[in-house]
Structures are given as C-alpha cells and as structure tokens.
C-alpha positions, 0 to 999 in steps of 0.5 A: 440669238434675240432675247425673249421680251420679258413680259412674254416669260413665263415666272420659270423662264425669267427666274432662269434669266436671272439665274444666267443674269446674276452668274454673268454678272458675279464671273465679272467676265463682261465689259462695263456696258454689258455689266450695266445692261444685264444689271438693267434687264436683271431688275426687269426680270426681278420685278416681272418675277415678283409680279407672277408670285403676287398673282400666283398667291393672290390665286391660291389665296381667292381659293375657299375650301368646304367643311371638309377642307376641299377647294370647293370655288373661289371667293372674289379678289379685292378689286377685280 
C-alpha cells in the first residue's frame, strides 16, 4: 500500500501516522533503514501537524465576537 503524501492529510489523519510512526519506532522491530525513513517521514508528519494547528488557531483567533460574546465575523489576518 502507497502512503499518503503528507501535504495531502488532513491534522487528524497525520497525528494517526504519527502515532503508528512513533509506536513502530519505540517497538524497535524494524531495520536500520526503515528506523531512518519512518524517523524522516515522522518529522514531516510533525511539521505538517504544526503547520494545521497554526491555521486552525490563526482561524479562531481572526474570530471577533459582538457585545453579546456571539461570533459575529472575522477580523483580517495580519498579512493576508
């Protein structure tokens, strides 16, 4: 089976990936290849991750609320 291209998973489908990365990896069960390119595709799964939170919190952050505390819009992000 071909492994999805990172860039193309969704925050929950890579935080899975890594999750079956890093238990691969801690079992120590695999070769010394394998352990480098799952470390390697683990990294890319990391960042990827990290790059979804921002946004997700840049989202809620560009979130203004009225005088009731409803959303009521969204404010611009900072160099958008």
């Amino acid at each position: 089976m071909t492994e999805k291209a990172v860039g193309e998973m969704s925050f929950e489908e890579a935080m899975a990936a890594l999750e079956t990365v890093v238990s691969q990896l801690e079992r120590g069960e695999v070769g010394l290849e394998d352990s480098i390119r799952l470390y390697e595709r683990g990294a890319e799964l990391k960042a990827h991750c990290e790059t979804k939170l921002k946004q997700a919190e840049e989202k809620v952050a560009a979130i203004t609320l009225d005088r009731d505390g409803e959303p009521a819009g969204l404010k611009p992000l900072d160099g958008v």
